[in-house]
PLY file of the C-alpha trace (Angstrom):
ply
format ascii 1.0
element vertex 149
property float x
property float y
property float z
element edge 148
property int vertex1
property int vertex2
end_header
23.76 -1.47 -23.12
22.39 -1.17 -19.48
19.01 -2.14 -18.74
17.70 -0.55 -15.40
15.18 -2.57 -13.73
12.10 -0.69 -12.54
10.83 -0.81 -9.23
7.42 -2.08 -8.53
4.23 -0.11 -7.10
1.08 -1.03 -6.20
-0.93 2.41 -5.93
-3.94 1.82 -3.15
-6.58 4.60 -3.80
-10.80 4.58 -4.20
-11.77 2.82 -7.12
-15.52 2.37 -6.47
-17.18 5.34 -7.27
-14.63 7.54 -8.05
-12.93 8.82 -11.19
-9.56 7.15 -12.21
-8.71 11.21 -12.84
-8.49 11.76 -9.48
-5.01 9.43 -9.07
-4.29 9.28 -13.15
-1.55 12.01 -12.24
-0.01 9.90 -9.36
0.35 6.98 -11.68
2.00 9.14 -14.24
4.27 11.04 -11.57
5.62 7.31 -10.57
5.95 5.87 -13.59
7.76 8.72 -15.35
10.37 8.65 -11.99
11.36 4.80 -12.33
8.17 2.76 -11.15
6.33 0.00 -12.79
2.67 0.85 -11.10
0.00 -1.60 -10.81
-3.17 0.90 -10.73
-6.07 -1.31 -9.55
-8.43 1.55 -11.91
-6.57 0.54 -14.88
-4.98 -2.87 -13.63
-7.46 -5.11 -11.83
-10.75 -5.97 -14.18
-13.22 -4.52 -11.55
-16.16 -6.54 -13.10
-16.29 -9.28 -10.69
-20.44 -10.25 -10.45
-19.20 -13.68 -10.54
-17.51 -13.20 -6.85
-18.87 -10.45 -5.47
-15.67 -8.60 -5.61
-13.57 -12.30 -3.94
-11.49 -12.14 -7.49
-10.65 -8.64 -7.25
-9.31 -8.65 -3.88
-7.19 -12.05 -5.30
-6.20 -9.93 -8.25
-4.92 -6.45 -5.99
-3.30 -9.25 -3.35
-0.97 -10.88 -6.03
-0.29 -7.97 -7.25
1.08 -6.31 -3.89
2.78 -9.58 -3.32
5.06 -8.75 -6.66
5.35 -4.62 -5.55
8.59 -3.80 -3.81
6.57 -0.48 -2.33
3.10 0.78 -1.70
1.71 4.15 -2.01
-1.61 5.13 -0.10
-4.13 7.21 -1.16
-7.00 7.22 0.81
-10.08 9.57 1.63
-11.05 8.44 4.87
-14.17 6.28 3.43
-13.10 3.78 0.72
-13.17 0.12 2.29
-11.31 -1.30 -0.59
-8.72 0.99 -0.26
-8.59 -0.62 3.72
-8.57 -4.30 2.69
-5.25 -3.55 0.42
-3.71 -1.95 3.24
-4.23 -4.81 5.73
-3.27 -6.80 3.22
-0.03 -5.04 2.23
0.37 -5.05 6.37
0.53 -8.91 6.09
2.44 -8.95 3.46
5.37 -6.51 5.38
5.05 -4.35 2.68
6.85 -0.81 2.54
4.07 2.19 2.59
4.12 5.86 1.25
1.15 7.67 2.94
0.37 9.81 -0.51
-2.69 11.27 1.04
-4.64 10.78 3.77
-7.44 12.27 6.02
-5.51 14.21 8.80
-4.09 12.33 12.02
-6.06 12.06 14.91
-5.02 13.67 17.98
-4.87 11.05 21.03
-6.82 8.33 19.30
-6.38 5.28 16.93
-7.22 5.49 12.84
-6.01 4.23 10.21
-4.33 7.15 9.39
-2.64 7.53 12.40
-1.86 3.90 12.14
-0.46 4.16 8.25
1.79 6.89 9.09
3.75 5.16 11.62
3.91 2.15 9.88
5.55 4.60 7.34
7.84 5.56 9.87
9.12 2.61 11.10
9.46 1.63 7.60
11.96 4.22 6.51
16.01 3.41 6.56
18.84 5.87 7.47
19.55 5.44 3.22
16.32 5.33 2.14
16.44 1.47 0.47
13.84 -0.45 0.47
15.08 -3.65 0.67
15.87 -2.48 4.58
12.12 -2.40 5.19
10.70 -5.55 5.78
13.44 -6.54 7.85
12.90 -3.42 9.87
8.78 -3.86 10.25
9.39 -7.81 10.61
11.58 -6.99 13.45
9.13 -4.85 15.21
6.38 -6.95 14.67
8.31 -9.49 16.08
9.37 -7.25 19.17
5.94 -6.69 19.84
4.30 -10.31 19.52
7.40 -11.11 22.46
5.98 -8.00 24.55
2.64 -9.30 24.60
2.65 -12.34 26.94
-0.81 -13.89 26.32
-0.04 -13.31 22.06
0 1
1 2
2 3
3 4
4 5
5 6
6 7
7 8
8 9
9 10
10 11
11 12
12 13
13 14
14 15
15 16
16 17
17 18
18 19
19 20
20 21
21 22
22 23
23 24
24 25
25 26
26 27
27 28
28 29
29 30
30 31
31 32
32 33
33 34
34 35
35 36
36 37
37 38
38 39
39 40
40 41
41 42
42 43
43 44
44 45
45 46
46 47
47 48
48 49
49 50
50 51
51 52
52 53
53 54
54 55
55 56
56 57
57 58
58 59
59 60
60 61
61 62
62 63
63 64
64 65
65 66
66 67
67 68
68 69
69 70
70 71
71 72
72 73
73 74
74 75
75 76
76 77
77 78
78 79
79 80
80 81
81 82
82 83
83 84
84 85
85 86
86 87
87 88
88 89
89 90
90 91
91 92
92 93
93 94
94 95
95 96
96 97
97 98
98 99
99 100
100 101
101 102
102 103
103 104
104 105
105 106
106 107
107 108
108 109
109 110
110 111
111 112
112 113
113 114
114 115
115 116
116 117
117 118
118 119
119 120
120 121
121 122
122 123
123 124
124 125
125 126
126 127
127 128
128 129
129 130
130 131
131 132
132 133
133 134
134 135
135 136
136 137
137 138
138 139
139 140
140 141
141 142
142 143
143 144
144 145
145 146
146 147
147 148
């Protein structure tokens, strides 16, 4: 009998203020085509008085440590939502923009700036494991560019 490992997710979306409805049918999409999702709604105890939220970011930074991919979900506001993705950044993690606000024309966002790290992310075969070789390398590239780094 053959056992096939899933593949781990960590789904970044607004969790403050918003309805876990409004990503429940991401999680289920994933999950139902091979992935083992950590969904910081339904994952991460977001009671954290203790902190002042310290914990939670802990929690949601262990957990992208463990996740072989990210998906993004973002609505242009949500600062959690920006803290996991720097941290998945440092991390060299892969990134599926899911949804984001649009890009914007001649300018810097973070939406501009998730996209291409999507980008540079993707292999000719589409395996992950290619990935943080490929943004390592151009992170790399870039910190030798820079002369006064």
């Amino acid at each position: 009998m053959s056992t096939k490992k899933l593949r781990k997710a960590f789904l970044i979306c607004p969790v403050r203020g918003h309805d876990p409805k409004e990503t429940e049918a991401i999680v289920k999409w994933l999950e139902n085509n091979g992935w083992s999702v950590h969904w910081p709604p339904r994952d991460t105890d977001q009671e954290d008085s203790e902190t002042g939220g310290f914990r939670i970011c802990v929690d949601n930074g262990n957990a992208l440590e463990e996740a072989d991919r990210v998906f993004f979900v973002w609505n242009g506001q949500s600062q959690g939502c920006l803290f996991d993705l720097g941290a998945a950044f440092a991390l060299n993690k892969s990134l599926t923009v899911i949804e984001a606000p649009p890009n914007v024309e001649n300018g810097k966002s973070f939406q501009n700036m998730a996209r291409t790290w999507e980008i540079i992310g993707q292999t000719e075969d589409g395996d992950d494991n290619g990935f943080c070789a490929n943004l390592a390398q151009y992170k790399r590239k870039r910190k030798n560019e820079i002369s006064d780094y």
